[in-house]
Wavefront OBJ file of the C-alpha trace (Angstrom):
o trace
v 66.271 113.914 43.451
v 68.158 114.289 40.333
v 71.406 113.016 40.348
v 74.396 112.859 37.449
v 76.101 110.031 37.516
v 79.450 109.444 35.224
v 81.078 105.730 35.400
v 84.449 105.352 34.000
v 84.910 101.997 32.667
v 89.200 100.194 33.058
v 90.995 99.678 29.671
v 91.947 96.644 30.140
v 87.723 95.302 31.181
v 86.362 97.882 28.865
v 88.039 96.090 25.842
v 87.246 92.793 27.201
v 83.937 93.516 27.989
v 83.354 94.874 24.619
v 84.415 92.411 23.068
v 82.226 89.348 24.849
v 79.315 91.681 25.229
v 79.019 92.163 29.194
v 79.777 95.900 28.310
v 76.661 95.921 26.604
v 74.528 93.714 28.849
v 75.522 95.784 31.837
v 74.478 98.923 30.470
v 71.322 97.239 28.984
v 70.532 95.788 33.112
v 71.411 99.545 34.164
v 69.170 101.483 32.415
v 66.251 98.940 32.544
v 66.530 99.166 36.124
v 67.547 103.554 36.635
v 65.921 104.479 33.638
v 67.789 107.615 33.087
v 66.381 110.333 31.255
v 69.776 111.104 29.938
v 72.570 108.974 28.675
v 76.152 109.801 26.662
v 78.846 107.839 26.150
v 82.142 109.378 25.502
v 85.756 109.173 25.964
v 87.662 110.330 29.158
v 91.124 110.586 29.709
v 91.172 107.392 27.127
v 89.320 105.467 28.916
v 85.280 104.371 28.200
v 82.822 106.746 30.042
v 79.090 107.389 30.454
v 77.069 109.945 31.922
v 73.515 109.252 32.739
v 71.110 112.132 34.406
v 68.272 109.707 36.878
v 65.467 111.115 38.769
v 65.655 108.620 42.106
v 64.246 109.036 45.919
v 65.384 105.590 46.800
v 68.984 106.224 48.337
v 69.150 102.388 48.697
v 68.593 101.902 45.309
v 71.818 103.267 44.282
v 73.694 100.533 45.622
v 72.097 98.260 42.966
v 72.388 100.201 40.114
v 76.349 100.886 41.582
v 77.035 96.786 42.059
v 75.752 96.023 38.747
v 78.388 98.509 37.234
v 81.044 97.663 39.632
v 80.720 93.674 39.311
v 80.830 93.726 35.025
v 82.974 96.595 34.603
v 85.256 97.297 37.279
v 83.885 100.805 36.906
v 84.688 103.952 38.982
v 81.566 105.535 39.372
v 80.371 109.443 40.752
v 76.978 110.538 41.387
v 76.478 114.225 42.253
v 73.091 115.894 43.028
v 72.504 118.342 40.050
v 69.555 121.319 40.002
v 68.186 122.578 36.818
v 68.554 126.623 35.959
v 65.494 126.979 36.941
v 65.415 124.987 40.413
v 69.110 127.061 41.323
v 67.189 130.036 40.444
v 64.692 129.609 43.400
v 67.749 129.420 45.785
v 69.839 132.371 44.520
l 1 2 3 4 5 6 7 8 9 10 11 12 13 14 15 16 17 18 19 20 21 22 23 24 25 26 27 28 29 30 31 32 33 34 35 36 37 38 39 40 41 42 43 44 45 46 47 48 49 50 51 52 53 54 55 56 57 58 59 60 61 62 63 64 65 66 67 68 69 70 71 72 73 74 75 76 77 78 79 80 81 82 83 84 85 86 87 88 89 90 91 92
C-alpha cells in the first residue's frame, strides 16, 4: 500500500536536534529502514516538516518507523493511504 506520511517536528526539539545532529540521524535511521520513494522537507505553520511517500504491506512495521520519529523528535506524525491518478481512475 502506498501511504503519505508528513511528521511535524516541535520547535523547541527541532532546534535542538539540529543542532547536536539527532535531527539528522533520525531521518538518516528512517529512511534506511522505509525507504521512501519520496521525501520533502519544508516548513509548516513554522515548525520543521517532512513528507515522505512509502510503498509498505507490513502494518506492523509502521510502529517502528513511527517510534524512531517519536523517541528523537517528539514528532507528530500522519500517514494517510494515497492512490495514484491512475489507480483512482479504476474506482471512479
Amino acid at each position: 500500500m502506498r501511504l503519505l506520511m508528513q511528521v511535524v517536528i516541535p520547535v523547541e526539539k527541532g532546534n535542538a536536534s539540529a543542532l547536536d545532529g539527532s535531527m539528522e540521524a533520525a531521518f538518516n535511521n528512517f529512511m534506511n529502514m522505509a525507504n521512501p520513494s519520496v521525501a520533502y522537507f519544508f516548513l509548516h505553520e513554522g515548525k520543521r516538516a517532512a513528507l515522505f511517500i512509502l510503498e509498505e504491506t507490513n502494518q506492523s512495521k509502521l510502529m517502528s518507523y513511527n517510534e524512531a520519529l517519536f523517541a528523537a523528535l517528539n514528532a507528530d506524525i500522519t500517514i494517510t493511504p494515497v492512490l495514484s491518478r491512475e489507480e483512482i481512475r479504476e474506482h471512479l
